[in-house]
LUMVO-384147 format. One line per field, with one value per residue: residue number from 0; y, x, z negated of N, C-alpha, C in turn. Coordinates in Angstrom, 3 decimals. Each point is the difference from the previous one (the first is absolute). Example, Ala and Ser with C-alpha at 12.3 -4.5 7.8 and 13.67 -1.06 7.14 Angstrom:
<nodes>
i 0 1 .
n.north -5.690 1.050 .
n.east 13.190 -0.350 .
n.up -7.800 0.720 .
ca.north 1.190 1.190 .
ca.east -0.890 0.820 .
ca.up 0.000 -0.060 .
c.north 1.200 1.090 .
c.east 0.900 -0.770 .
c.up 0.000 -0.730 .
</nodes>
This chain:
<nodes>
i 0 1 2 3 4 5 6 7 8 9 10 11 12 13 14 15 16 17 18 19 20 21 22 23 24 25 26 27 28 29 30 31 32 33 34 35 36 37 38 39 40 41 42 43 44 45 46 47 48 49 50 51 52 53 54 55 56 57 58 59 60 61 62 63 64 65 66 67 68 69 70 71 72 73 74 75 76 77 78 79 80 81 82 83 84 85 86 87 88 89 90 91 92 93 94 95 96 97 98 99 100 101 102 103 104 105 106 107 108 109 110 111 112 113 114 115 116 117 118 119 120 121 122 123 124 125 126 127 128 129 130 131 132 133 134 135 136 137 138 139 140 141 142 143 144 145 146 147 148 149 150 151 152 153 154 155 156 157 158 159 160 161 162 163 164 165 166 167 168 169 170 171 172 173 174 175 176 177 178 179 180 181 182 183 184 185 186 187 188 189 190 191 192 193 194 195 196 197 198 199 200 201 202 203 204 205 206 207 208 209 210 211 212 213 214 215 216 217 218 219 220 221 222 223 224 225 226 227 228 229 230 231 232 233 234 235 236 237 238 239 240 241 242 243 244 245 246 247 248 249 250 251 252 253 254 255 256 257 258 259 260 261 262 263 264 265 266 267 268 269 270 271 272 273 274 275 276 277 278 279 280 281 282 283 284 285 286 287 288 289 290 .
n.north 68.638 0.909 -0.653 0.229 0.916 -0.063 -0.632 1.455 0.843 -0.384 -0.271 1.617 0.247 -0.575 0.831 1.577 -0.556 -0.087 0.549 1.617 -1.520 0.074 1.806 0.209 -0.602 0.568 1.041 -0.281 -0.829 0.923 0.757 -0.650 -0.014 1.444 0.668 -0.202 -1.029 -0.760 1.546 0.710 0.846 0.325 0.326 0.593 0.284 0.482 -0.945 -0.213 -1.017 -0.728 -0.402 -1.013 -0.264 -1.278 -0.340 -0.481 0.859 0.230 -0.697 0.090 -1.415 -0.454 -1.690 0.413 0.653 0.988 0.245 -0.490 -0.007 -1.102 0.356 -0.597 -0.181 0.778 -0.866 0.233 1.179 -0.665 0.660 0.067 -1.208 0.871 1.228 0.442 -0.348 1.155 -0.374 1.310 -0.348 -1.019 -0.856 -0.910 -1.606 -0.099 0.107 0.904 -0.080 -0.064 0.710 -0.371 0.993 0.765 -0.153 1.002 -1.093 -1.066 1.193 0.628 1.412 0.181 1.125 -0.142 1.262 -0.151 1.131 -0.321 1.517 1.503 0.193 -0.102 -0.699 -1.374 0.464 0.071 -0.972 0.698 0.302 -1.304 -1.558 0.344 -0.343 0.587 -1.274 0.275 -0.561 -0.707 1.323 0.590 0.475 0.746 0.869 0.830 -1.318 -0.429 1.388 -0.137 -1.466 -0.341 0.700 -1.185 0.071 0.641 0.494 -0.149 0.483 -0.809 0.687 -0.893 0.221 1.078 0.295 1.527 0.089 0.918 -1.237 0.465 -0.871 -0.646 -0.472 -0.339 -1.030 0.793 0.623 -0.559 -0.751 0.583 -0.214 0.681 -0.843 0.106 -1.247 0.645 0.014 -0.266 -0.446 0.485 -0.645 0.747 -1.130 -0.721 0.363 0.084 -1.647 0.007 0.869 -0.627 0.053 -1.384 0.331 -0.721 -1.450 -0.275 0.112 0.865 -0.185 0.811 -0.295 0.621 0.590 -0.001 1.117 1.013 -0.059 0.757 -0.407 -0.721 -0.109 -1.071 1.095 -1.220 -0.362 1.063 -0.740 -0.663 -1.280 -0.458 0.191 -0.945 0.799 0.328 0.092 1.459 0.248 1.703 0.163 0.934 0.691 0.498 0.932 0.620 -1.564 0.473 -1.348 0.803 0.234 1.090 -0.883 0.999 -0.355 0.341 -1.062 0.112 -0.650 -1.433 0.714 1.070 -1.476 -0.270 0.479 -0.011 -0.973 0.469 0.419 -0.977 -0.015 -0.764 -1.157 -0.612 -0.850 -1.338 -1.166 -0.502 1.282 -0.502 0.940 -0.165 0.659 0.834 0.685 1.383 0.482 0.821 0.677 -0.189 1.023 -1.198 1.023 -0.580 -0.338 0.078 -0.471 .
n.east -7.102 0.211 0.585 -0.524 0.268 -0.995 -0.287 0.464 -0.597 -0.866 -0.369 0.709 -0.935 -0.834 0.029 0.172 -1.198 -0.707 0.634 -0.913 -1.811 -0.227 -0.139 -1.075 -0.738 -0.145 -0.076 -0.943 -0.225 0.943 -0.537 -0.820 0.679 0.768 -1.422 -0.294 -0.427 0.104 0.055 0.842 0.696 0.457 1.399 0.135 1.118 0.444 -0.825 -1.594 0.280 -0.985 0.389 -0.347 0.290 0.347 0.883 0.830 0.978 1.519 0.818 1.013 -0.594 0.940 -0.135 1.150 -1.050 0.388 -1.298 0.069 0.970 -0.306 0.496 -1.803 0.252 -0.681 0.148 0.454 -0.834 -0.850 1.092 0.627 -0.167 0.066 0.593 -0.504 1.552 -0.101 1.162 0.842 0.559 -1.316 0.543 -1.329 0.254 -0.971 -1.636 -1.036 0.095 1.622 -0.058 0.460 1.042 0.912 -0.577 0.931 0.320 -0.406 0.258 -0.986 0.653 -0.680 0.535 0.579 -0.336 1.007 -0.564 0.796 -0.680 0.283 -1.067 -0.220 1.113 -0.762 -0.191 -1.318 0.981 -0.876 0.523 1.324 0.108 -0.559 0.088 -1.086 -0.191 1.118 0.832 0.253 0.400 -0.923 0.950 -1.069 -0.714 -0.233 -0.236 -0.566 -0.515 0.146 0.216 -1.078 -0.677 0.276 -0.471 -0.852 0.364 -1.551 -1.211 0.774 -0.459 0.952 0.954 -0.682 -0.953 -0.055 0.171 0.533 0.385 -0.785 -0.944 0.205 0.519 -0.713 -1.290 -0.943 0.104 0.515 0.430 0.413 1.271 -1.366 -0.094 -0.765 -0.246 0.722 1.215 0.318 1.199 1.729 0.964 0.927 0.811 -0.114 -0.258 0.066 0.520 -0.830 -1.357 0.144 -0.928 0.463 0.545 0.309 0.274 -0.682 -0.570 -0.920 -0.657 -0.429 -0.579 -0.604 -0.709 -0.493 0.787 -0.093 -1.113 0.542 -0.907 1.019 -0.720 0.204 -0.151 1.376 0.118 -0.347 -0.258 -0.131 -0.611 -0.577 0.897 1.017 0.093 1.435 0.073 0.108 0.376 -0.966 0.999 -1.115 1.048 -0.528 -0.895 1.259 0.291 -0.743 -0.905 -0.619 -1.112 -0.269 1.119 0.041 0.505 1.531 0.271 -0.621 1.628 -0.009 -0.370 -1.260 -0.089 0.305 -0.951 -1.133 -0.038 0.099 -1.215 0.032 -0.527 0.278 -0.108 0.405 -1.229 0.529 -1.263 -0.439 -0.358 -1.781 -0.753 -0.804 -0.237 -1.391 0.158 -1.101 0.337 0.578 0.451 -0.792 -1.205 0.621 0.050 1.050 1.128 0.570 1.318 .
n.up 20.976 -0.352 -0.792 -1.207 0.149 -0.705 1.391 0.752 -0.714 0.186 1.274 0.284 -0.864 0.355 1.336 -0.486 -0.820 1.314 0.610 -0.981 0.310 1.817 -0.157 -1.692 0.494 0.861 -0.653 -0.602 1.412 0.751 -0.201 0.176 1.207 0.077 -0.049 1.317 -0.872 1.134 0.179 0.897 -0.750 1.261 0.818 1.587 1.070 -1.534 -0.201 -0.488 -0.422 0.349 -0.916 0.330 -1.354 0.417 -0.858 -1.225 -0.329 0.191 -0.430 0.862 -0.584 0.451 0.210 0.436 0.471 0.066 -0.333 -1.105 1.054 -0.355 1.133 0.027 1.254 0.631 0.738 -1.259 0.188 -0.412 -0.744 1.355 -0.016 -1.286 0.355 0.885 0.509 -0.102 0.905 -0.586 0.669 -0.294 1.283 -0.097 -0.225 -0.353 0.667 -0.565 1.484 -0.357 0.185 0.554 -0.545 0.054 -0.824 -0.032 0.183 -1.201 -0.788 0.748 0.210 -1.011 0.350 -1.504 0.205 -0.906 -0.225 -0.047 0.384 -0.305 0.114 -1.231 0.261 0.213 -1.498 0.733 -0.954 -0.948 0.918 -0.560 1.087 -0.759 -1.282 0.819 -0.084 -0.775 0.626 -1.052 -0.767 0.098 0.681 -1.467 0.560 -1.022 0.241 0.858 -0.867 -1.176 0.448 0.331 -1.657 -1.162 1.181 -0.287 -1.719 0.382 -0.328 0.816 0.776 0.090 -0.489 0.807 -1.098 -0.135 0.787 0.107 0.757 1.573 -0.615 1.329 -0.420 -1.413 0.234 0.832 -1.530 0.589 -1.321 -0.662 1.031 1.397 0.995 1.340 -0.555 -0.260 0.548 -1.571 0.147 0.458 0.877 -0.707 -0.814 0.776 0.221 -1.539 -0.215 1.439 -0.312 -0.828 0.095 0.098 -0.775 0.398 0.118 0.648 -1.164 0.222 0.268 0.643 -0.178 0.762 -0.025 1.073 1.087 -0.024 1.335 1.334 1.221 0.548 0.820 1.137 1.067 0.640 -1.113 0.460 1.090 -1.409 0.561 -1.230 -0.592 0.149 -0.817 -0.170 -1.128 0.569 -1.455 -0.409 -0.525 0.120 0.110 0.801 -0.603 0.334 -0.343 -1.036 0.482 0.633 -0.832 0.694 -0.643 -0.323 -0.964 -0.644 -0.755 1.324 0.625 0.298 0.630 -0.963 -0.611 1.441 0.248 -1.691 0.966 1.994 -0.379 -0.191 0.794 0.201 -0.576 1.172 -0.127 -0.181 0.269 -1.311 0.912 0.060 0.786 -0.207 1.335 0.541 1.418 -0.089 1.095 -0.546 1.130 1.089 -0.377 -1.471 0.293 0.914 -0.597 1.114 -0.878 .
ca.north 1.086 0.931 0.101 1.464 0.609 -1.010 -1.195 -0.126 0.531 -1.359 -0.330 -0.002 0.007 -1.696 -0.937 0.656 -0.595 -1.319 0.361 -0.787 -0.984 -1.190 0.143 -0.017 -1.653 0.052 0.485 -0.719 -0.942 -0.101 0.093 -1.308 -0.829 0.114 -0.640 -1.460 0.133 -0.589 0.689 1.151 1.343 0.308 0.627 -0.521 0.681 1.044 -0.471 -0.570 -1.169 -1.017 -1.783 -0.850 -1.108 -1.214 -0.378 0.618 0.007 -1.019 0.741 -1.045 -0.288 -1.084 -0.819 0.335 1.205 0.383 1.294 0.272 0.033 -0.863 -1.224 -1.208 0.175 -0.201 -1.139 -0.266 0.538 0.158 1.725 0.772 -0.417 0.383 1.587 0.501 1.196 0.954 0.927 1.040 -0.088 -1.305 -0.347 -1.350 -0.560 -0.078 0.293 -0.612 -1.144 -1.276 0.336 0.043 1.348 1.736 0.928 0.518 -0.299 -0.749 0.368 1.194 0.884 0.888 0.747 0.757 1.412 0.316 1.417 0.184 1.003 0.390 1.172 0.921 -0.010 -0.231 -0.263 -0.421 -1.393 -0.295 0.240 -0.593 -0.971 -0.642 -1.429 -0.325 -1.207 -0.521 -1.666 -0.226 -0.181 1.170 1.784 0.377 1.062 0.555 -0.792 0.006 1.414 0.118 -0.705 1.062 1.191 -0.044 -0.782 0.741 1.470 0.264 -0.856 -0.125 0.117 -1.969 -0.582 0.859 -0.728 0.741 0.106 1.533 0.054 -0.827 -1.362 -0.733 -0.728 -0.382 1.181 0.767 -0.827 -0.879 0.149 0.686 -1.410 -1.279 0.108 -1.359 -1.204 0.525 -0.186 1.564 0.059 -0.310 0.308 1.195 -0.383 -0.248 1.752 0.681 -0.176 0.665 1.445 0.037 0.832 -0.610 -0.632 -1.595 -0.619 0.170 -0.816 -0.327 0.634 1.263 -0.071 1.130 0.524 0.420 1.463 1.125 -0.025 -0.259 -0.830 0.384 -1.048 0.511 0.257 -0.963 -0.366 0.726 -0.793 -1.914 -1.113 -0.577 -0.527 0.461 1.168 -0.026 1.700 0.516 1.545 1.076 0.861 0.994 0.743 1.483 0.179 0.836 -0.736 -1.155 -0.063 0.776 -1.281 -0.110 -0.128 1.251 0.148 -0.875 -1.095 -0.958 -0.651 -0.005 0.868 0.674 -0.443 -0.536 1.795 0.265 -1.156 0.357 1.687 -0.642 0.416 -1.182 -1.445 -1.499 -1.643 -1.086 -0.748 -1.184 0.345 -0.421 0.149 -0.588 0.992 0.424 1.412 0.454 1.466 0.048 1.205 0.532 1.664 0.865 0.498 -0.542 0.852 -1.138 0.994 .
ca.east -0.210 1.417 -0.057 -0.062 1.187 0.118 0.172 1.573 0.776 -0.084 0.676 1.249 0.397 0.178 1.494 0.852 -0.160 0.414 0.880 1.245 0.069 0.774 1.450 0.651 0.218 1.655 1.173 -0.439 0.727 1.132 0.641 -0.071 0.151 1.261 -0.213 0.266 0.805 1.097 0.115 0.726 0.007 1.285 0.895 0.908 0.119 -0.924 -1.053 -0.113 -0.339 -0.570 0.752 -0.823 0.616 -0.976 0.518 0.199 1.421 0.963 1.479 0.441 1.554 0.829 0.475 0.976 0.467 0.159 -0.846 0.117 1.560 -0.156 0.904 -0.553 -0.880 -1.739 -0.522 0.515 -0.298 -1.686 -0.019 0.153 -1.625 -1.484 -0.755 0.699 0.736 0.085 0.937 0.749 1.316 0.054 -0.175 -0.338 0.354 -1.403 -0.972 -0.848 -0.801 0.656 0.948 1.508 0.107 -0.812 -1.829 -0.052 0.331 -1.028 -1.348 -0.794 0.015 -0.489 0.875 -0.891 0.351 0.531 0.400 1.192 0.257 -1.201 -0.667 0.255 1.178 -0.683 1.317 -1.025 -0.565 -1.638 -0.880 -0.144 -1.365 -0.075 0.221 -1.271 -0.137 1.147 0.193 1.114 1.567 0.155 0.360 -0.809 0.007 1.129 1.068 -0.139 0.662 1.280 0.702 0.365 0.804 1.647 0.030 0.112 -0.249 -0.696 -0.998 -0.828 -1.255 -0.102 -0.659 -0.635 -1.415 -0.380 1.290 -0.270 -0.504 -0.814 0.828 -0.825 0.209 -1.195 -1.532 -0.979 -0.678 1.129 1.078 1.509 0.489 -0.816 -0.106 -0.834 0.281 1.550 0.558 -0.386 0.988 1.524 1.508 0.916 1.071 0.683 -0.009 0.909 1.034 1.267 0.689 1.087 -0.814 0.054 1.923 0.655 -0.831 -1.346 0.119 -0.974 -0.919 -0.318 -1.635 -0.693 -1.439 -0.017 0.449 -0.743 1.206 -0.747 0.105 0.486 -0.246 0.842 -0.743 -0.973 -0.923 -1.126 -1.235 0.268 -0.892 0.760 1.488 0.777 0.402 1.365 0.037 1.470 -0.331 1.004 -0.421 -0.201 1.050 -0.287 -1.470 -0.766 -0.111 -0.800 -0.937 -1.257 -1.446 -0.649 0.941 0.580 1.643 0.606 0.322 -1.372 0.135 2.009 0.920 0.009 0.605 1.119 1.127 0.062 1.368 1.487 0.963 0.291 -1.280 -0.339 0.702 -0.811 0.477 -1.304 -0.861 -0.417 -1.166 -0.654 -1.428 -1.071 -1.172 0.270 0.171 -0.523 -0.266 -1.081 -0.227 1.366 -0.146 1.202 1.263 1.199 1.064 1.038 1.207 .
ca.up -0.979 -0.194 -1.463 -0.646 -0.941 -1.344 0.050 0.486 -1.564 -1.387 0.420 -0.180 -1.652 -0.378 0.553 -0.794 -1.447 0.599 0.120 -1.109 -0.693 0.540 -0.727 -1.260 -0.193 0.637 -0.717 -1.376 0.185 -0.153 -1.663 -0.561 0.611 -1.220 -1.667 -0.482 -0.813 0.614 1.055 -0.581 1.332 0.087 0.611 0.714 1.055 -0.420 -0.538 -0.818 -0.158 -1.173 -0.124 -0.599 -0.727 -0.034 -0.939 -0.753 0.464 -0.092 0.064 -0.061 -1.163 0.647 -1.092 -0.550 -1.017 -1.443 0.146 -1.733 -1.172 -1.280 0.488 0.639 0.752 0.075 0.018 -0.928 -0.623 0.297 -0.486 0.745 0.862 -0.383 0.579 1.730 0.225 1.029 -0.047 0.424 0.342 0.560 1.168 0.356 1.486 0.489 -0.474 -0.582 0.853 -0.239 1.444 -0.530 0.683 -0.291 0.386 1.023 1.396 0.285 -0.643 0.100 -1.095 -0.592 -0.746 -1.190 -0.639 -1.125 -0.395 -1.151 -0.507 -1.558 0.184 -0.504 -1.009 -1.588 -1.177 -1.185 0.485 -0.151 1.278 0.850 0.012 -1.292 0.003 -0.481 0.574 0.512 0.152 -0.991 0.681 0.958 -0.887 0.623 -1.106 -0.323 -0.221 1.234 0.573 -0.743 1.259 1.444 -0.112 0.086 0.763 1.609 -0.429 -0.377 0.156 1.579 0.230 0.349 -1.604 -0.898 -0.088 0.974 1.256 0.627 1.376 0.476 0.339 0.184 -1.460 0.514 0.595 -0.877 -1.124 -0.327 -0.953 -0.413 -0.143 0.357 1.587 0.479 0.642 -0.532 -1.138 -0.372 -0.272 0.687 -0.504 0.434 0.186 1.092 1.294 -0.076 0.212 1.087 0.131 -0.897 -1.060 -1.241 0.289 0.628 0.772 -1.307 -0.938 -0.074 0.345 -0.386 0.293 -0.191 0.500 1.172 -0.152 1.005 1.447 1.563 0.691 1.283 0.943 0.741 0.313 0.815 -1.448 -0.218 0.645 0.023 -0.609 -1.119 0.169 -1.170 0.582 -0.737 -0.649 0.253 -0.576 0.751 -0.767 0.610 -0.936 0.467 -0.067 1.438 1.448 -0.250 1.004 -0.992 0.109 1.445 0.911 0.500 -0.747 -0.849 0.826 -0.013 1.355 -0.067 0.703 -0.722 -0.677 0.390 0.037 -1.297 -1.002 0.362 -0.607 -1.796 -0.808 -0.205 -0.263 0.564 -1.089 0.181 -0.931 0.427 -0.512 1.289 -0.049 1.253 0.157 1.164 -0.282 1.621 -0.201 -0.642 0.315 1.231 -0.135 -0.805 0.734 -0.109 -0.808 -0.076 0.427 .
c.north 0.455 0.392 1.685 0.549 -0.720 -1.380 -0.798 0.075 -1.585 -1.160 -0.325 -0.147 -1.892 -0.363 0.069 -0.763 -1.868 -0.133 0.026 -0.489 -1.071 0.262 -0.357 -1.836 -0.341 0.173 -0.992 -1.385 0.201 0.133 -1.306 -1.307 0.081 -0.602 -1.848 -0.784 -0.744 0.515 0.976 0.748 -0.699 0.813 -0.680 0.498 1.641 0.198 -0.192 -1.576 -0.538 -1.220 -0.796 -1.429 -1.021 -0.854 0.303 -0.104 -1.397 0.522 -1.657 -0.330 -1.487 -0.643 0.667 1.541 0.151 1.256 0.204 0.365 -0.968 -1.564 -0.707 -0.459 -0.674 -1.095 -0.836 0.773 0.201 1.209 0.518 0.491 0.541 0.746 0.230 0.969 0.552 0.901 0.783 0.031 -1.642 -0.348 -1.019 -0.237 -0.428 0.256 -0.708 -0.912 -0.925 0.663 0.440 0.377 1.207 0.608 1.220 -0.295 -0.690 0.803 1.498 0.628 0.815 0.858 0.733 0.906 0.254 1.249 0.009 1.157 0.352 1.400 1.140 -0.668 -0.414 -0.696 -1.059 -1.555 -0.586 0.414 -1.185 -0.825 -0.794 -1.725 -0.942 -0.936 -0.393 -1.372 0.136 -0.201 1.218 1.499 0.601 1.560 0.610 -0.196 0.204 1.373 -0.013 -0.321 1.053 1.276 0.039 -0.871 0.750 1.826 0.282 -1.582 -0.476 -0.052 -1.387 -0.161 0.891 -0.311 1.033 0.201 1.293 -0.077 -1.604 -1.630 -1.112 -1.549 0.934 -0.016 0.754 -0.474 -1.247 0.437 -0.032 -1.310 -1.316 0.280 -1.279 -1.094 0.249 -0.889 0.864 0.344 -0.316 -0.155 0.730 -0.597 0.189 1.241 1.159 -0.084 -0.324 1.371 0.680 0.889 -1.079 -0.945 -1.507 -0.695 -0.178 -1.333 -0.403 0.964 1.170 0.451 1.319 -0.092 -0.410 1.130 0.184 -0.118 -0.237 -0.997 0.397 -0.956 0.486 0.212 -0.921 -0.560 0.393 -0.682 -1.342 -0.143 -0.378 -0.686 -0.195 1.318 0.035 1.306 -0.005 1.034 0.656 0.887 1.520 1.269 1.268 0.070 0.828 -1.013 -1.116 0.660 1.052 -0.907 0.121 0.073 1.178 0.216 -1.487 -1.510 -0.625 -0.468 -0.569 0.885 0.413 -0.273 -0.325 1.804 -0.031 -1.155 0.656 1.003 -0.037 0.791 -1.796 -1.171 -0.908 -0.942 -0.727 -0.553 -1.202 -0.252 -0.091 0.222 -0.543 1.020 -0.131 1.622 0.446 1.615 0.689 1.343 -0.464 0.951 1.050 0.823 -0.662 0.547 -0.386 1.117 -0.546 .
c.east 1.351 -0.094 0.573 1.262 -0.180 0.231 1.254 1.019 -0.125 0.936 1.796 0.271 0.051 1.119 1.403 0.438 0.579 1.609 1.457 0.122 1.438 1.855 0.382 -0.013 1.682 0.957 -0.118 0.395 1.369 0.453 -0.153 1.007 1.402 -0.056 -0.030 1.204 1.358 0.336 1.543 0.284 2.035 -0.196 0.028 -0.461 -0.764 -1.286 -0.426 -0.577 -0.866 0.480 -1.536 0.685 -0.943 0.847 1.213 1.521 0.642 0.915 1.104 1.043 0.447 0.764 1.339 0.054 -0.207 -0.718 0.240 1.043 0.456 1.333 -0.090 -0.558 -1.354 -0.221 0.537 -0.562 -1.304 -0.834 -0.241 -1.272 -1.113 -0.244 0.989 0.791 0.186 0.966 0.397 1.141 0.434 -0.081 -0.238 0.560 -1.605 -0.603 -1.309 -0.906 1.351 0.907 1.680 1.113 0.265 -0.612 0.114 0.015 -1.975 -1.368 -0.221 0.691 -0.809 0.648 -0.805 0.525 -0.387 0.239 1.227 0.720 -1.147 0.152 0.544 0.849 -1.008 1.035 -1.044 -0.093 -1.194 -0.634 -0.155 -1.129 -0.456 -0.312 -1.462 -0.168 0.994 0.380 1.071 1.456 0.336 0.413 -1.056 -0.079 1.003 2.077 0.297 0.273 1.044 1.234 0.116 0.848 1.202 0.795 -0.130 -0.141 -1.465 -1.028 -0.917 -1.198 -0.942 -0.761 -0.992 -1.072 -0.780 1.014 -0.234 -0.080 -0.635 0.769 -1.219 -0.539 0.302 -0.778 -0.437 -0.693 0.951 0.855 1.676 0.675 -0.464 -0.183 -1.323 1.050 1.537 0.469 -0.294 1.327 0.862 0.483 0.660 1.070 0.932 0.112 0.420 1.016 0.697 0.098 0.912 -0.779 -0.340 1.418 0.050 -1.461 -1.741 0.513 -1.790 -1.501 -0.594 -1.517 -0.611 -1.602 -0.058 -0.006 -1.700 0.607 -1.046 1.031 0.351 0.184 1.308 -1.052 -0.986 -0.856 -1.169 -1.277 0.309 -0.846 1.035 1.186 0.693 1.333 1.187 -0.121 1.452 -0.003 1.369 0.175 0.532 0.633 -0.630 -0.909 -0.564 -0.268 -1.503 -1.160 -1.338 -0.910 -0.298 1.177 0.686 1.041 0.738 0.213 -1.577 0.386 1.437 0.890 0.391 0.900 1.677 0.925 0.303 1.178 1.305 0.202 -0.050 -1.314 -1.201 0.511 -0.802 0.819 -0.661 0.015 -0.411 -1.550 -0.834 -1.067 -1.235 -0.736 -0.113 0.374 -0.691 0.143 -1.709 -1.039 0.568 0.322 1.300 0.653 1.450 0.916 1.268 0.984 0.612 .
c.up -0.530 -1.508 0.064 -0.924 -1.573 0.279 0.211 -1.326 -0.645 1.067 -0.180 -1.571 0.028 0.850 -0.968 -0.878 0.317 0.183 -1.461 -0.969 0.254 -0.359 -0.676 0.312 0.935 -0.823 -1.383 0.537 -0.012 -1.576 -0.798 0.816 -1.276 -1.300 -0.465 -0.800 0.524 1.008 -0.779 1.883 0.363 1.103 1.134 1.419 0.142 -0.501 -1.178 0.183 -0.870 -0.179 -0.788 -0.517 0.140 -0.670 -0.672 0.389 -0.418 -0.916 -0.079 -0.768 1.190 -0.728 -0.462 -0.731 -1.809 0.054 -1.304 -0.522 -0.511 0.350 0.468 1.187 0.270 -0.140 -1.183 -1.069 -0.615 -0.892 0.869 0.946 -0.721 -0.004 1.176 -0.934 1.424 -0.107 1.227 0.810 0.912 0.745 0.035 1.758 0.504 -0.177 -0.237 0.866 0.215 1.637 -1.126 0.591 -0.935 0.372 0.416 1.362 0.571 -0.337 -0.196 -1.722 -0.333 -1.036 -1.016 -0.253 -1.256 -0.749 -1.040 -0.337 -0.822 0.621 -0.983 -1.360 -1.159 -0.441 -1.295 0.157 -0.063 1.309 1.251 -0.407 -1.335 0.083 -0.044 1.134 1.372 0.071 -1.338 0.482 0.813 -0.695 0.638 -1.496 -0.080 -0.269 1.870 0.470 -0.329 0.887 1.027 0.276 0.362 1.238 1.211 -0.080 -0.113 0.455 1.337 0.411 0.373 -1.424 -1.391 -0.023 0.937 1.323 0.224 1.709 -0.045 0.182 0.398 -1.171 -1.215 0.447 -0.792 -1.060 -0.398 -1.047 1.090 0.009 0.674 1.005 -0.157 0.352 -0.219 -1.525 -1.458 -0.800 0.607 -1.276 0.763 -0.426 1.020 0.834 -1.431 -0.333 0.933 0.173 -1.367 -1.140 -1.499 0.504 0.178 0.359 -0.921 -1.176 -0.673 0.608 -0.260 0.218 0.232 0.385 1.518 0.054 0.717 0.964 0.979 0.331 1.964 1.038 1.453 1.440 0.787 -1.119 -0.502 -0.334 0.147 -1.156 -1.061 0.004 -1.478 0.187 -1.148 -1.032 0.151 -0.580 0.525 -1.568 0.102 -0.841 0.142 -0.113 1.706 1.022 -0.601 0.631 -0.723 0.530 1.428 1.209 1.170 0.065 0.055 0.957 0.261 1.427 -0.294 0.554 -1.014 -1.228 -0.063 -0.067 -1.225 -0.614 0.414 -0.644 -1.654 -0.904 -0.384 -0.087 0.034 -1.488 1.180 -1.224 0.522 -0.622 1.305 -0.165 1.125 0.157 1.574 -0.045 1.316 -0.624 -0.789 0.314 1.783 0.422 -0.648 0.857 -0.806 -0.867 0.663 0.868 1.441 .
</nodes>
């Protein structure tokens, strides 16, 4: 029997309907796979990435250093041992699974893009990250714009409670100053007193927020099962080279990155800073960005 023009009509209307049920649940899964709360977006071989955190960072203090200023070293020190310092400018000799070495040499980079220009010359220190459940000790508020101002001429888009561009940290709905499974505060001691932006050797700590910032994988990196991974921040001088959300633009490939440092539009630190995640493409469809 040969169904009828109404039969055919109801027909194609339930496949239709069938159809962009199985969408909106496609798309409503992907949107949720981001939203998870130990999930964040990065960068890499032009891409966008999903990273999934399965536990909580590092940052390394070694019996002989001096992460505090204070004269004493660590293992002498049991001050030292009660909140992770995380610093700017530091080169631990190991890492957090005990391989020993510079970690550049032993351990996967994950480069953090840093926005350290301002969009529009803010002069307002009430715009940076306010001091609302901050770790103690930290420049935070208005005291925290204030600094910067005078420090780098206006207010960085790293440290503003709103950012005028896209930054993968925080997440979505996430407070100002907070990454998943992240540290929620650096030190900047050390890295500006080698770029000479605070005069002689550090004398004590300089605490800030965690900035606003993407994340940049190297391309063979893309696609790995959980690791401990090195933070290598970049801090990013030029607003024309920062990455846009759907990765089109700006630095989203080392290539990309490695052009924005030779041409002094960026400044590699290391750290002795360590995160655990895996990373898979998160799209294989993205069309590529890569110079």
């Amino acid at each position: 029997m040969v169904p009828g023009p109404v039969v055919e009509n109801e027909m194609k209307f339930v496949t239709t309907r069938r159809f962009a049920f199985l969408l909106v649940v496609a798309l409503a899964s992907s949107a949720a796979a981001f939203a998870q709360a130990n999930t964040t977006q990065g960068y890499g071989a032009g891409k966008i990435l999903r990273f999934m955190y399965t536990q909580n960072f590092d940052c390394i203090d070694q019996p002989k250093s001096d992460l505090n200023f204070n004269g004493i070293p660590a293992d002498q020190d049991p001050g030292e041992m009660q909140i992770p310092i995380c610093q700017v400018g530091t080169q631990p000799s190991i890492n957090p699974p005990g391989v020993e070495g510079n970690p550049l040499d032993t351990t996967e980079p994950i480069y953090v893009l840093v926005p350290m220009f301002s969009t529009d010359d803010d002069q307002n220190p009430d715009d940076a990250i306010s001091c609302d459940n901050v770790v103690p000790g930290t420049i935070c508020g208005s005291t925290l714009g204030s600094t910067l101002i005078s420090l780098f001429g206006a207010l960085p888009e790293a440290f503003k409670a709103s950012p005028s561009v896209f930054t993968q940290c925080p997440g979505p709905g996430s407070a100002p100053g907070t990454c998943t499974m992240h540290t929620s505060r650096l030190d900047l001691a050390p890295v500006l007193s080698e770029l000479g932006i605070v005069p002689g050797p550090p004398k004590a700590n300089i605490f800030v927020p965690t900035p606003n910032h993407s994340h940049v994988l190297i391309n063979q990196d893309i696609n790995l099962n959980a690791i401990w991974w090195q933070v290598v921040p970049v801090l990013v001088l030029d607003a024309s080279d920062w990455p846009t959300k759907d990765a089109s633009s700006g630095i989203t490939s080392f290539t990309a990155m490695q052009e924005s440092i030779n041409a002094g539009h960026s400044v590699e630190a290391p750290s002795n800073f360590f995160l655990f995640f895996s990373s898979h493409v998160a799209d294989e469809g993205h069309a590529q960005h890569m110079h």
